[in-house]
C-alpha positions as CSV (number, residue, x, y, z in Angstrom):
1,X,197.6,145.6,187.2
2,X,197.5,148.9,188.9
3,X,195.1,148.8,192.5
4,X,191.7,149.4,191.4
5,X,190.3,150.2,195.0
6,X,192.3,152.2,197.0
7,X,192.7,150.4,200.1
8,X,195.9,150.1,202.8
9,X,196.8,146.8,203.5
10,X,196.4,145.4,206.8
11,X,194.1,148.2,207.8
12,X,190.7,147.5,209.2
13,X,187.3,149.4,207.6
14,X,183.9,149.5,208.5
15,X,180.9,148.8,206.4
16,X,178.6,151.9,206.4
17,X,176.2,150.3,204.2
18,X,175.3,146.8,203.2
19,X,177.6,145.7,200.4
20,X,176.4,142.6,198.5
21,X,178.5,141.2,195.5
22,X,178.5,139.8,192.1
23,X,178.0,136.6,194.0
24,X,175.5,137.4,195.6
25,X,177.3,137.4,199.2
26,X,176.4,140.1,201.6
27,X,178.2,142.3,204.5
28,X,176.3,143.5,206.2
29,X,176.8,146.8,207.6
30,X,179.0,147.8,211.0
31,X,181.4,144.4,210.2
32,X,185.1,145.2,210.3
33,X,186.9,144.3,207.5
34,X,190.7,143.5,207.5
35,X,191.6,144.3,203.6
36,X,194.6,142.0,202.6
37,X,195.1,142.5,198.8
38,X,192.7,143.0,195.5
39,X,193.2,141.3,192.1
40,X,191.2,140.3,189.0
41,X,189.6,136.9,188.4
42,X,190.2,136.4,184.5
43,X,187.6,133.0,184.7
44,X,185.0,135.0,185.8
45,X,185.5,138.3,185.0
46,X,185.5,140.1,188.4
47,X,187.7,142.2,190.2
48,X,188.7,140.3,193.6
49,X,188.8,142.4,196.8
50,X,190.6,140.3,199.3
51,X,189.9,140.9,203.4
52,X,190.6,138.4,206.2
53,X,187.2,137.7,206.8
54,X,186.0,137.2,203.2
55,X,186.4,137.8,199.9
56,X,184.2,140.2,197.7
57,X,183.7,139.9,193.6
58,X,182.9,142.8,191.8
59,X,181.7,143.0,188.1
60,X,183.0,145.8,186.2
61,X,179.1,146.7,184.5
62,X,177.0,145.2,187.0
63,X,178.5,146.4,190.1
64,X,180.3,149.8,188.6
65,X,178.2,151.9,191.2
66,X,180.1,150.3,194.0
67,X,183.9,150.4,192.3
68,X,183.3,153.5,191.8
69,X,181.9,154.8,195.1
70,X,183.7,152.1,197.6
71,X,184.7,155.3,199.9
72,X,180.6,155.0,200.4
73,X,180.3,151.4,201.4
74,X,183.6,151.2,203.6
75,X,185.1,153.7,206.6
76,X,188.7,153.8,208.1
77,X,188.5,151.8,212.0
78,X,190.2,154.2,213.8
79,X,189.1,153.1,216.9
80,X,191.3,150.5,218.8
81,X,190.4,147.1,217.7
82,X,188.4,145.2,219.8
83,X,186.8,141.6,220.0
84,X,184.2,140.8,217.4
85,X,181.4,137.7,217.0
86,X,184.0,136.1,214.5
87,X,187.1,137.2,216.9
88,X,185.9,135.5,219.9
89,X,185.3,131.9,217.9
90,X,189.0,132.0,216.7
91,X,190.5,134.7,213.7
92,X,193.6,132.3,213.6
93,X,195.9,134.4,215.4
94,X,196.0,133.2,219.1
95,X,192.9,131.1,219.9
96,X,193.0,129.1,216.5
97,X,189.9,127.5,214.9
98,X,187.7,125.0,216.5
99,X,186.6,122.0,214.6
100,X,183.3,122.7,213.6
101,X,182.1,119.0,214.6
102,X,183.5,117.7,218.1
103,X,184.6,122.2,219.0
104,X,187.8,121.5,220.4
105,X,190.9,123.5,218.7
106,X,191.8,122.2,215.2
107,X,195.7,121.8,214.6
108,X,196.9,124.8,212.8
109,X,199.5,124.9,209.0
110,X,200.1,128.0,207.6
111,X,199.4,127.0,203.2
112,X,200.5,128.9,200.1
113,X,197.9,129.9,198.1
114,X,198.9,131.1,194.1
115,X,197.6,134.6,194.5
116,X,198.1,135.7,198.3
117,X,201.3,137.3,199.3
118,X,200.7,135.8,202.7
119,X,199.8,132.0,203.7
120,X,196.3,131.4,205.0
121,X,195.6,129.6,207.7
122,X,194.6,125.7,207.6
123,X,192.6,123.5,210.6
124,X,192.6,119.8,210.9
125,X,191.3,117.5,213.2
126,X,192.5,114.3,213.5
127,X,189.7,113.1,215.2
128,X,186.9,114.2,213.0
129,X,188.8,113.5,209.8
130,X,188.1,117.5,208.6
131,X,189.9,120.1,207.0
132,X,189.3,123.9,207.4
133,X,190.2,125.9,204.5
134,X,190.4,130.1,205.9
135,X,188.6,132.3,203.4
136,X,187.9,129.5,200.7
137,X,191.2,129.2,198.9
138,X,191.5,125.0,198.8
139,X,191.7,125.3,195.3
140,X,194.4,127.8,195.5
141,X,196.6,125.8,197.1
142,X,200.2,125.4,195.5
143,X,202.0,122.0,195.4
144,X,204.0,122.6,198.2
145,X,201.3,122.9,200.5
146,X,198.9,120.3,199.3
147,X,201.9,117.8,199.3
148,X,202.3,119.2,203.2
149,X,199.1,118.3,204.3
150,X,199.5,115.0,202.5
151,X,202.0,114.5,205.3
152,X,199.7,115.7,207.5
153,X,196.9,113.2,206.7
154,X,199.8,110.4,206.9
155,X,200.6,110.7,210.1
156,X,200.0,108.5,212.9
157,X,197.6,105.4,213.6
158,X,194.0,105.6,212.6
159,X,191.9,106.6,215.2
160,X,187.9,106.0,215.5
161,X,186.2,109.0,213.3
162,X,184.0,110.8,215.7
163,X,180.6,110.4,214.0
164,X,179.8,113.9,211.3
165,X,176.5,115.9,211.7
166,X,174.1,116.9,209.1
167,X,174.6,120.9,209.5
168,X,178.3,122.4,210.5
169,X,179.0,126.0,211.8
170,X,181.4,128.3,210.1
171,X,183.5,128.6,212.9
172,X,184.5,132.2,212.3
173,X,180.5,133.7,211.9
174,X,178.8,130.6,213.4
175,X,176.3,130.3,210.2
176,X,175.7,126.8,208.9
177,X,177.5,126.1,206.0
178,X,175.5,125.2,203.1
179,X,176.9,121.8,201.7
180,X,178.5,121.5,197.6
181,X,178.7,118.8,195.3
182,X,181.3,117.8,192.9
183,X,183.5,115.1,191.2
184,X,186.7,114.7,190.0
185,X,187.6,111.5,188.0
186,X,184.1,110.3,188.0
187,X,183.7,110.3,192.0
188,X,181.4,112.7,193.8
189,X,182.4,114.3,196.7
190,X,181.0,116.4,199.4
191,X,182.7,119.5,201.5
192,X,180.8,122.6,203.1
193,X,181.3,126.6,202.6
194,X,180.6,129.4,204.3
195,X,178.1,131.8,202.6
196,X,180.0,134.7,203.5
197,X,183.6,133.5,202.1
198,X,184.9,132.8,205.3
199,X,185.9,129.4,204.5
200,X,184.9,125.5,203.5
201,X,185.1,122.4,205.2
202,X,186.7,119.3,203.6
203,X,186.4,115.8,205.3
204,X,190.5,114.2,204.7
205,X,189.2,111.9,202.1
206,X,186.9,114.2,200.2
207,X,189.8,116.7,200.2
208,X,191.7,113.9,198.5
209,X,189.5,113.6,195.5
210,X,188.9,117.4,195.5
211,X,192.5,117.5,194.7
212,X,192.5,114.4,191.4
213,X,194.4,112.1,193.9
214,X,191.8,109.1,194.0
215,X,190.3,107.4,191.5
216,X,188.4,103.8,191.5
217,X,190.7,101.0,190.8
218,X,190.6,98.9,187.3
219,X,189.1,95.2,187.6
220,X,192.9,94.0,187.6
221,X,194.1,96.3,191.0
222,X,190.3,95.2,192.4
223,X,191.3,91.4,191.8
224,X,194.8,91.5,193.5
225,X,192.8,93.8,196.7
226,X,190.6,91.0,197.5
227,X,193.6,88.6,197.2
228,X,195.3,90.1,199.9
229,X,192.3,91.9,202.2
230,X,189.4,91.3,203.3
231,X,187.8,94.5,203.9
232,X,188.5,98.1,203.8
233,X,187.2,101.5,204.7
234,X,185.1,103.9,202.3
235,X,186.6,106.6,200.6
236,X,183.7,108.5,201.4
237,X,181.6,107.7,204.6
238,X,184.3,105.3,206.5
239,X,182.6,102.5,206.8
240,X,183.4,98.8,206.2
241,X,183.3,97.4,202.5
242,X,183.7,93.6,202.5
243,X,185.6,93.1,199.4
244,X,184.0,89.3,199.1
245,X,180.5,90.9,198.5
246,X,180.7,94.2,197.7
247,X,181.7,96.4,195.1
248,X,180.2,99.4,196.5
249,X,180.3,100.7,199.9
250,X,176.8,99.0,201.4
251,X,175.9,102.3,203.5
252,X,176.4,105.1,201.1
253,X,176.7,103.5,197.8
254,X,180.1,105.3,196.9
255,X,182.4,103.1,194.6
256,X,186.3,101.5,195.7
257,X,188.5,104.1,195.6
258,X,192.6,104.8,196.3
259,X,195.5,106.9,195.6
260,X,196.1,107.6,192.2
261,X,199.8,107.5,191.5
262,X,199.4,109.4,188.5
263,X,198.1,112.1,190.4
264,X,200.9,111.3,192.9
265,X,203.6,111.8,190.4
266,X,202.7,114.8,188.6
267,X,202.1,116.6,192.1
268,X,205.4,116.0,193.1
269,X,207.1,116.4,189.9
270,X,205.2,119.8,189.6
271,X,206.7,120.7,193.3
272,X,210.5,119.7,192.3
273,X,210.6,122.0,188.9
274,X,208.4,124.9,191.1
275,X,211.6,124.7,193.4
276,X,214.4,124.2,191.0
277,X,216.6,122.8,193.7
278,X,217.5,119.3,192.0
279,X,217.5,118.1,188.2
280,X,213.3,116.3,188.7
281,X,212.9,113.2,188.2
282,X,210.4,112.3,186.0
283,X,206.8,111.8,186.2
284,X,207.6,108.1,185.1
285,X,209.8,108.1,187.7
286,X,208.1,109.2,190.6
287,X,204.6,107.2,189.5
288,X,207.0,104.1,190.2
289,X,208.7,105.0,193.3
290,X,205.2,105.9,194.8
291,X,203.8,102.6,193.5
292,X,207.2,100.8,195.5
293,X,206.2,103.0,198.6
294,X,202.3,102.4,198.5
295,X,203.3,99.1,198.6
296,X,205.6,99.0,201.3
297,X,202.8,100.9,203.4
298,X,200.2,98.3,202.5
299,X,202.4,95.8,203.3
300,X,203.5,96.7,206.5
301,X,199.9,97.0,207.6
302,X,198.4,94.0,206.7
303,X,201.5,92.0,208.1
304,X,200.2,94.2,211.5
305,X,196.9,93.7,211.0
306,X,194.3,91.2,212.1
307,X,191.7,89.4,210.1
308,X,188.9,91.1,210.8
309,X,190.9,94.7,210.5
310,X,189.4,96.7,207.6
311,X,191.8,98.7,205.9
312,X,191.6,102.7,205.0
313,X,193.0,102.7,201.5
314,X,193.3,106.5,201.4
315,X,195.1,106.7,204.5
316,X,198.1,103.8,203.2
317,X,198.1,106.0,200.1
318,X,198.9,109.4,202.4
319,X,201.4,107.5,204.3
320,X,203.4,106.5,201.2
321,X,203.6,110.0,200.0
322,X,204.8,110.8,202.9
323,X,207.4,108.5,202.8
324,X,207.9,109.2,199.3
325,X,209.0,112.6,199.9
326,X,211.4,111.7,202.6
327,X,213.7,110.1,200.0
């Protein structure tokens, strides 16, 4: 598709006026814009105008006054660049991103995203259990990178989740991010976004589910649990479910749930034929060497466990994917 909006990339422009888009998100105007690429958005119709700071969506009949006259609504920055509101909180570059719970520096991953000639940046905190996702492209993501931040969320011992509040901060504008509800395979799940595109907030284990790889056990996979824990940690809020009472978690109601090899397998199987290094196994294949490695994990912790240890089923499942990929 030839460049609709004519626009150099990796410059920086003004806003003269106050742009606000199909979506209803507004720019307001003096914010400096750093424009990264453009494209068009076949699900819903709208040309896609890509900057660092957000990302704008323009409908050809509703919006045609603005594609038409975008020299009106945006001016060259010709003067040097200097610190702005977003800047000083962390544009990724040097200071990084602070966790928008606890505010100290998240760790950084560079992540492919399908459409972006460039990575965009990725926060987690280990200690908060969250994921920042740099101008909303989560469900961009390509295999590589979510199987890459699998790794990520399988590393190391499990550390006491410092305790979420009920508003975040975007930490690039400092706005509160307005919370979203959704479900994949039957379970709900939570994360936060910024209004202005800047980016959305996943906790580990709603990132999990965001991406189909957790589902609720069957009554057979439930039976053999209990027979070899006693409790384990929710998907959702953390907390304690004792597998001899419960069958939902007792403080926010959410159901059992774990890694889904089948989600598992055609992840990685999608990853192996996207890099055409090896022959792929199959997804038959993987699906049963996860299933051997989830085990393993789970084994190994119980056998380093004590009774009243409660077990976080998501966090096993991330560590056998990790060591799934190893092989």
């Amino acid at each position: 598709m030839n460049s609709l909006f004519d626009l150099t990339a990796g410059a920086t422009y003004i806003v003269t006026q106050g742009i606000t888009d199909y979506a209803n998100h507004s720019v307001s105007p003096g914010t400096r814009l750093t424009y990264v690429t453009q494209g068009f958005d076949s699900a819903t119709g709208c040309f896609l105008l890509v900057f660092k700071e957000c990302k704008l969506r323009f409908q050809e009949e509703e919006n045609k006054h603005l594609i038409g006259n975008l020299q009106d609504y945006l001016s060259p920055d010709h003067a040097p660049s200097s610190p702005s509101v977003a800047s000083n909180i962390g544009d990724g570059s040097g200071d990084g991103i602070d966790c928008p719970n606890c505010r100290t520096k998240m760790t950084t991953h560079a992540a492919e995203v399908f459409y972006l000639p460039n990575p965009v940046e990725v926060g987690t905190c280990g200690t908060c259990n969250l994921m920042w996702f740099d101008q909303t492209k989560c469900i961009s993501l390509t295999p590589r990178s979510v199987l890459e931040l699998f790794q990520v969320l399988g590393k190391g011992e499990p550390k006491t989740q410092t305790p979420l509040p009920s508003i975040f901060r975007c930490p690039r504008c400092t706005d509160p991010l307005t919370d979203n509800r959704d479900q994949q395979h039957g379970i709900p799940f939570t994360y936060w976004r910024c209004h202005a595109d800047h980016g959305e907030l996943f906790s580990f284990s709603q990132f999990l589910i965001e991406k189909k790889f957790v589902r609720h056990p069957s009554p057979e996979e439930l039976a053999k649990l209990r027979a070899t824990v006693r409790q384990i940690a929710c998907a959702n809020c953390g907390g304690p479910i004792d597998l001899a009472t419960d069958t939902v978690c007792p403080h926010c109601e959410s159901a059992i749930a774990f890694i889904d090899p089948n989600g598992v397998a055609k992840a990685v199987h999608d990853l192996t034929l996207q890099e055409a290094r090896t022959v792929p196994a199959t997804e038959a294949e993987t699906h049963a060497a996860f299933i051997r490695a989830q085990n393993d994990a789970f084994a190994d912790k119980v056998r380093h466990s004590n009774d009243d240890e409660f077990h976080d089923l998501l966090a096993i499942g991330a560590a056998a994917v990790k060591a799934l990929l190893r092989r």
